[in-house]
ROTIRO-912596 format. One record per residue: x, y, z of N, C-alpha, C in turn; residue in one letter. Coordinates in steps of 0.02 Angstrom, whole numbers. Layout:
BEGIN
X:Y:Z:X:Y:Z:X:Y:Z:A
...
END
This chain:
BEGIN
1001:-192:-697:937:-184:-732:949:-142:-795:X
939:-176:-854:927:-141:-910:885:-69:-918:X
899:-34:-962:850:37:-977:789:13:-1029:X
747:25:-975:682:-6:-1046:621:10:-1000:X
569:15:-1016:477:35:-997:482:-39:-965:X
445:-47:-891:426:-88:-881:345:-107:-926:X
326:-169:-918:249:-181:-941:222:-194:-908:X
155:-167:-881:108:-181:-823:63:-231:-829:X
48:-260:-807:0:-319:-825:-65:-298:-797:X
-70:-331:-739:-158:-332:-693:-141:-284:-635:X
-70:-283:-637:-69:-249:-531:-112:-171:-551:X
-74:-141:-589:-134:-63:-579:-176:-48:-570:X
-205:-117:-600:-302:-107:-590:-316:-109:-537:X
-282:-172:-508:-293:-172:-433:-273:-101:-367:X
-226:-92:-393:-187:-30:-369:-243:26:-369:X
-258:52:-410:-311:91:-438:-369:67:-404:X
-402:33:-374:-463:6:-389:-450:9:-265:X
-382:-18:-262:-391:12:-203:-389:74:-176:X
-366:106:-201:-354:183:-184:-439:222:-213:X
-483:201:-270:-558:215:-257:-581:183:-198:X
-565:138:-168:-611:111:-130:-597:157:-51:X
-510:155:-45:-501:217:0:-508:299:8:X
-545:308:-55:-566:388:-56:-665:369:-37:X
-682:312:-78:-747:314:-62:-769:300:16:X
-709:271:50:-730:272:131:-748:340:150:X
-679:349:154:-673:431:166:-726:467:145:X
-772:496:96:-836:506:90:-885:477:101:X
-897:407:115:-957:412:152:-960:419:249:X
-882:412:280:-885:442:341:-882:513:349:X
-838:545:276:-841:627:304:-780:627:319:X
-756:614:325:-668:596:366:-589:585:350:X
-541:631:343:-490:558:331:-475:492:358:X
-453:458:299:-432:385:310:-381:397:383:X
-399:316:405:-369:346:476:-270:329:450:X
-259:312:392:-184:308:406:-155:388:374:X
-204:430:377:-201:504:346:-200:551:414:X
-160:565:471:-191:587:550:-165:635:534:X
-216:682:511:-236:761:496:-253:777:571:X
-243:839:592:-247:856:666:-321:861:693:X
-367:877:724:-430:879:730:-453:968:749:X
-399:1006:763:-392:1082:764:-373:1089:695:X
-374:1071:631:-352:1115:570:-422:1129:529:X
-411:1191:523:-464:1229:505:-496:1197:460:X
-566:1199:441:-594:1182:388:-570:1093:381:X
-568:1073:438:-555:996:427:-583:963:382:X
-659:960:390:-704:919:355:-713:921:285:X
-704:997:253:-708:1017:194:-630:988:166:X
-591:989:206:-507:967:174:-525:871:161:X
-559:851:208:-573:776:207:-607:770:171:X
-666:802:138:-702:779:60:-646:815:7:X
-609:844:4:-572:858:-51:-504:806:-59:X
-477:778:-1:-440:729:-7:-465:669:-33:X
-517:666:-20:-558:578:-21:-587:602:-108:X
-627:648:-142:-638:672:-191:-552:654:-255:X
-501:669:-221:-442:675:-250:-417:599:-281:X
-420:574:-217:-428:478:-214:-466:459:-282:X
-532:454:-270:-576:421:-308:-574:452:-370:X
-559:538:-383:-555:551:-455:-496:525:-481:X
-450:522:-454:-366:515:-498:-371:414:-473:X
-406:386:-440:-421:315:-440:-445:284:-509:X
-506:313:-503:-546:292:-583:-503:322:-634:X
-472:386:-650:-430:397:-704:-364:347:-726:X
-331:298:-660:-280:265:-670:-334:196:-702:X
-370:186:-699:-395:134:-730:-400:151:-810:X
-412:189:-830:-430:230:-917:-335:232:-931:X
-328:207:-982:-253:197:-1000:-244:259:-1025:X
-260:323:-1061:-270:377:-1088:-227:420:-1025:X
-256:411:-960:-269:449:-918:-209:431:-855:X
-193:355:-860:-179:336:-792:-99:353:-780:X
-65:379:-809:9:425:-807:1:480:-764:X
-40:520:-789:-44:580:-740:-80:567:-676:X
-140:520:-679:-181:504:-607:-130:468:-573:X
-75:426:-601:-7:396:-540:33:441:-522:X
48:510:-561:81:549:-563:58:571:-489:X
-13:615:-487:-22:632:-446:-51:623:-382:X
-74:534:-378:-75:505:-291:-23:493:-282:X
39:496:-320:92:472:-308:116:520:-249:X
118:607:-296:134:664:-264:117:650:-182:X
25:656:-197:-14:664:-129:17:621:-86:X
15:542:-90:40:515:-56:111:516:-13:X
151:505:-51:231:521:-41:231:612:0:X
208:649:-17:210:741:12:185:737:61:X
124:727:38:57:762:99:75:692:162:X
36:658:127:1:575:175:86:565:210:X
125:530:176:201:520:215:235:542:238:X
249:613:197:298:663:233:288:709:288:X
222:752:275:178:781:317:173:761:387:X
105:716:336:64:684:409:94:662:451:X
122:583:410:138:545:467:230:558:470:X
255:591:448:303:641:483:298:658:506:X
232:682:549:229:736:613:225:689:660:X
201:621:649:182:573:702:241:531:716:X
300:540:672:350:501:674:383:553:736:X
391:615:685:437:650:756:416:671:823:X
334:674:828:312:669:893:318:595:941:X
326:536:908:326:461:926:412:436:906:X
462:483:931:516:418:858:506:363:894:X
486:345:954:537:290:1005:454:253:1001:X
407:244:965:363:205:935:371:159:874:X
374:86:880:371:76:805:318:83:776:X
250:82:785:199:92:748:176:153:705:X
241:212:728:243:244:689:263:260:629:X
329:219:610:366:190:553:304:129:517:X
290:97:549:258:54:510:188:68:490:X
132:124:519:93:146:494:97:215:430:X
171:230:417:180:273:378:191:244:325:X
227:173:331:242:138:272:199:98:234:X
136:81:257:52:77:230:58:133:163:X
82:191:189:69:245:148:125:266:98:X
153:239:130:226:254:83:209:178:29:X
206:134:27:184:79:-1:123:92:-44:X
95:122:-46:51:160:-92:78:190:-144:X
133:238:-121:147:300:-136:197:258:-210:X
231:222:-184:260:151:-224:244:140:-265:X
175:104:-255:155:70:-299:125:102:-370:X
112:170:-341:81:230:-398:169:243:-440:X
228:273:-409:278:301:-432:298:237:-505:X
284:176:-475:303:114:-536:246:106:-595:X
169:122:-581:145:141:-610:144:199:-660:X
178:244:-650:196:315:-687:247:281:-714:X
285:288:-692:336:262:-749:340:202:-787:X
303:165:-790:270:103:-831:232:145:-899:X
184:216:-853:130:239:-916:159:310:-971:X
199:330:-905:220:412:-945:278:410:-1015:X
249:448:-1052:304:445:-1116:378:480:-1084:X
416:436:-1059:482:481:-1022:528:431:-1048:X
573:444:-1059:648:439:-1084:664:342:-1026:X
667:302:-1064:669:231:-1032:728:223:-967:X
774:267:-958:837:248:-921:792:277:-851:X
752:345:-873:710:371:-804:653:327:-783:X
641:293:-839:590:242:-797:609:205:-758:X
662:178:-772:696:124:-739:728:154:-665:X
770:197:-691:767:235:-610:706:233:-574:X
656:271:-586:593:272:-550:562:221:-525:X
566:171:-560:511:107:-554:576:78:-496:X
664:77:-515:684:44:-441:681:102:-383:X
670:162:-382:650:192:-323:577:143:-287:X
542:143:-342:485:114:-287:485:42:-282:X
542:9:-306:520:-65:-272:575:-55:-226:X
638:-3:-212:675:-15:-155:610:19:-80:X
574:87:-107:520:85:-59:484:53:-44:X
456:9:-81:424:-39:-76:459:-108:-26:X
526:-114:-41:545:-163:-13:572:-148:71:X
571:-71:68:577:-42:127:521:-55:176:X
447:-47:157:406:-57:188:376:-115:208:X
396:-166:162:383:-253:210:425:-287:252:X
478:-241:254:524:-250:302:498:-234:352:X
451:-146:374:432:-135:424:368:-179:432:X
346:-189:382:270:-238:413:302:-290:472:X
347:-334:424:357:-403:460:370:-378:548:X
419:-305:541:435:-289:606:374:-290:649:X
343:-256:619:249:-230:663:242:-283:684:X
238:-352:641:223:-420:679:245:-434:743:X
323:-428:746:360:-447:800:349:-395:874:X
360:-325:867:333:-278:892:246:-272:931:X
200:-315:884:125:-288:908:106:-374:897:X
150:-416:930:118:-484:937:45:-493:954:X
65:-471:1013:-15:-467:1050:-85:-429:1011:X
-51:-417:945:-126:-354:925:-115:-403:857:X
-70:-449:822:-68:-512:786:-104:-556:772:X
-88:-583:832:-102:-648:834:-190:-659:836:X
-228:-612:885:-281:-608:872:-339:-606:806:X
-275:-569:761:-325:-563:697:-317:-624:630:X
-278:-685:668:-289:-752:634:-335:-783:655:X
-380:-812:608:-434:-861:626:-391:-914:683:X
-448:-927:721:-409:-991:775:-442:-1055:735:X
-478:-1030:683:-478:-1125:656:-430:-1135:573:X
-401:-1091:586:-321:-1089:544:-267:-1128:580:X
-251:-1213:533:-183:-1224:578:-126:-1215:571:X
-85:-1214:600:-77:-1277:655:-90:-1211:708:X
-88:-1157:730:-134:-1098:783:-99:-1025:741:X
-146:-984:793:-122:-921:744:-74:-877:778:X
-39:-926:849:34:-883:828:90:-904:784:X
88:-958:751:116:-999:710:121:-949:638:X
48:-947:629:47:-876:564:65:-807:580:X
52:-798:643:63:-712:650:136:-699:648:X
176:-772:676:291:-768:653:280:-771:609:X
243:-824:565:269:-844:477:232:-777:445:X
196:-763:452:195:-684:406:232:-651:433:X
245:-607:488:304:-577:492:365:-602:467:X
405:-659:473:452:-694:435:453:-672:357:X
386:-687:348:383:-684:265:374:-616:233:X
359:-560:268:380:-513:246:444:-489:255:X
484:-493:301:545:-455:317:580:-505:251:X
584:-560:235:614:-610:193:593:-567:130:X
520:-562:99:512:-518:42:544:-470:36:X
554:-436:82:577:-343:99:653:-354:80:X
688:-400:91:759:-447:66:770:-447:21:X
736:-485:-10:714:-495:-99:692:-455:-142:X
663:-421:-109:644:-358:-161:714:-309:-156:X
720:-296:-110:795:-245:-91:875:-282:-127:X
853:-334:-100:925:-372:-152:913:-404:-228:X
877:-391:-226:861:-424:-307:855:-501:-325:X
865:-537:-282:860:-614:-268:818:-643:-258:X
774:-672:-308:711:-703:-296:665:-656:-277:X
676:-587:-324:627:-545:-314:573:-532:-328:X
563:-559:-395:499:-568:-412:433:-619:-386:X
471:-655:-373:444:-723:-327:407:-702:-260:X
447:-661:-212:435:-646:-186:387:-581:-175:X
363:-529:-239:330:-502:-244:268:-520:-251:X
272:-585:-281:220:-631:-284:188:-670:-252:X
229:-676:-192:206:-703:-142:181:-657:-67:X
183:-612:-72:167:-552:-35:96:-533:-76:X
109:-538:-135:21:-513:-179:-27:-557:-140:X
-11:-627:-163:-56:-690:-112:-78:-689:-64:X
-1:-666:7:-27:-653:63:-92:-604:83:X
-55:-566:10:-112:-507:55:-182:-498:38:X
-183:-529:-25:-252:-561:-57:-293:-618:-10:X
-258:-658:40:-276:-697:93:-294:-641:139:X
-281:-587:145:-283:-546:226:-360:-530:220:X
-383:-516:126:-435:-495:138:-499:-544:157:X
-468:-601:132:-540:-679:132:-536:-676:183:X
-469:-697:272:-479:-746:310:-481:-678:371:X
-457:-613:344:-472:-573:409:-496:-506:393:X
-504:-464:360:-530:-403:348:-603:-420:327:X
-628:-465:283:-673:-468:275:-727:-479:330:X
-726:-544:351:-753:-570:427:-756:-523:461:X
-703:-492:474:-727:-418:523:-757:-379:505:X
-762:-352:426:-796:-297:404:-886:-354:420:X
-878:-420:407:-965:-423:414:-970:-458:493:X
-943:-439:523:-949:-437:615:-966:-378:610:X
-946:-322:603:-948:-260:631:-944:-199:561:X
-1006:-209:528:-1000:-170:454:-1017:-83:493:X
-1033:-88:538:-1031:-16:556:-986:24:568:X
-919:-20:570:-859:30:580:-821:31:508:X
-785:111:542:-765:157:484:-690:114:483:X
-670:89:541:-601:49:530:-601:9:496:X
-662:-43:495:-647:-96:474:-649:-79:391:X
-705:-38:376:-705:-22:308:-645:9:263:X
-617:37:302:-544:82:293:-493:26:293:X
-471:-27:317:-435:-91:321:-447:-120:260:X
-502:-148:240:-529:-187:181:-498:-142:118:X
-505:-77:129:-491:-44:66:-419:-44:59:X
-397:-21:98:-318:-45:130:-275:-77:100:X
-305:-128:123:-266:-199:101:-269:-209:25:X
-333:-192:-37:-352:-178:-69:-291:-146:-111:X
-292:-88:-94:-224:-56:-135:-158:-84:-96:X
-138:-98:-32:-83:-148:-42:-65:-205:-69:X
-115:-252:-85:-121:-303:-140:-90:-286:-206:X
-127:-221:-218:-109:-201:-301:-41:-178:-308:X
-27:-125:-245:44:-125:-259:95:-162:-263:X
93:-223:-217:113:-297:-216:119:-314:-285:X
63:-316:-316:60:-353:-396:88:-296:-427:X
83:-242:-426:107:-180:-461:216:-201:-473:X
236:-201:-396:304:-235:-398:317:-278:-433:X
278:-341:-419:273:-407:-465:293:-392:-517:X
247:-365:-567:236:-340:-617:318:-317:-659:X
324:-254:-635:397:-225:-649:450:-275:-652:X
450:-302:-606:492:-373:-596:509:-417:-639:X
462:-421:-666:442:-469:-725:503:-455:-808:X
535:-508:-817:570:-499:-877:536:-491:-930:X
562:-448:-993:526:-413:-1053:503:-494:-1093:X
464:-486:-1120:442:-554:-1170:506:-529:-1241:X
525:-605:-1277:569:-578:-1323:522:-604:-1380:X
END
């Protein structure tokens, strides 16, 4: 990879636009996001959960304002990657190692954390050879974490397969292997550089499908839950970071 500024196209907005939508959950339940498992004994919980969710949505809307959106990636980047990955669900990793859902619900967050670090270095006035470092730190994180998705597939079949429509064919354990397949295959491609962009692109799609054929439907089955609302947003900024990768990926126009 050459030394040069990547150019961002559409993924940030999206990127940006999920990470408001996951601070605005978080304030209207009062709560952290549940892939945030803050202890329920830490002092002043609730007041720490409107200042996290407050943090979200202010440095969310700032990554949308081009003026602004260097330092707002700068710093969900921080939050994410410190607090949310290292922290949190570091504490849940080393209380669980012999869980996979603990690797793979950290990497939700670490996949965030991604998709902001390629963003910063797309926006910040920094020296081009450090961008380029930076931006492949987060598509090798990035490519780290659809590796663990696809695993989650294989691992939590039974919690899968359920969340494909059954009037999806040919049935939905058919989709719940081929998405797992198709992420661990992305997580490949992004990590080896081979049909990487392609494959960033095809993970944006998937996950732009997760929200039409299954997050949505559930959020209007059951709009009263804080999960389902927290999922939708979710997927939301994993989409963007998806396109955010894409993006970087992408050869310079001559």
């Amino acid at each position: 990879m050459t030394a040069r500024k990547t150019a961002m196209a559409f993924g940030w907005r999206v990127w940006g636009l999920g990470v408001i939508a996951l601070g605005l959950v978080c304030l209207a339940w009062g709560d952290f996001d549940p892939g945030q498992p803050v202890p329920t004994d830490v002092p002043d919980r609730a007041a720490l959960a409107y200042v996290a969710a407050s943090l979200m949505v202010i440095a969310g809307v700032a990554v949308e304002w081009r003026r602004t959106r260097a330092w707002a990636a700068a710093a969900l980047t921080a939050y994410y990657a410190l607090i949310v990955v290292v922290l949190l669900n570091g504490r849940v990793v080393l209380a669980h190692p012999a869980e996979f859902g603990a690797y793979s619900g950290g990497a939700e967050q670490l996949a965030i954390a991604a998709g902001g670090l390629i963003v910063y270095a797309a926006s910040a006035k920094i020296d081009a050879a450090l961008a380029t470092r930076l931006t492949r730190l987060g598509q090798v994180a990035f490519g780290v974490c659809a590796l663990l998705f696809g695993g989650a597939h294989f691992f939590y079949m039974n919690l899968t397969t359920p969340l494909v429509p059954k009037w999806l064919p040919p049935s939905p354990e058919f989709w719940a292997y081929a998405t797992g397949f198709g992420h661990i295959a992305a997580g490949i491609a992004i990590l080896t550089g081979v049909r990487a962009r392609l494959a960033a692109i095809l993970l944006t799609a998937m996950y732009a499908s997760f929200t039409v054929l299954v997050h949505a439907p559930m959020l209007l089955a059951d709009p009263s839950s804080h999960v389902n609302w927290s999922e939708n947003a979710l997927n939301i900024a994993l989409t963007g970071a998806a396109w955010v990768v894409a993006d970087s990926l992408a050869r310079p126009r001559r």
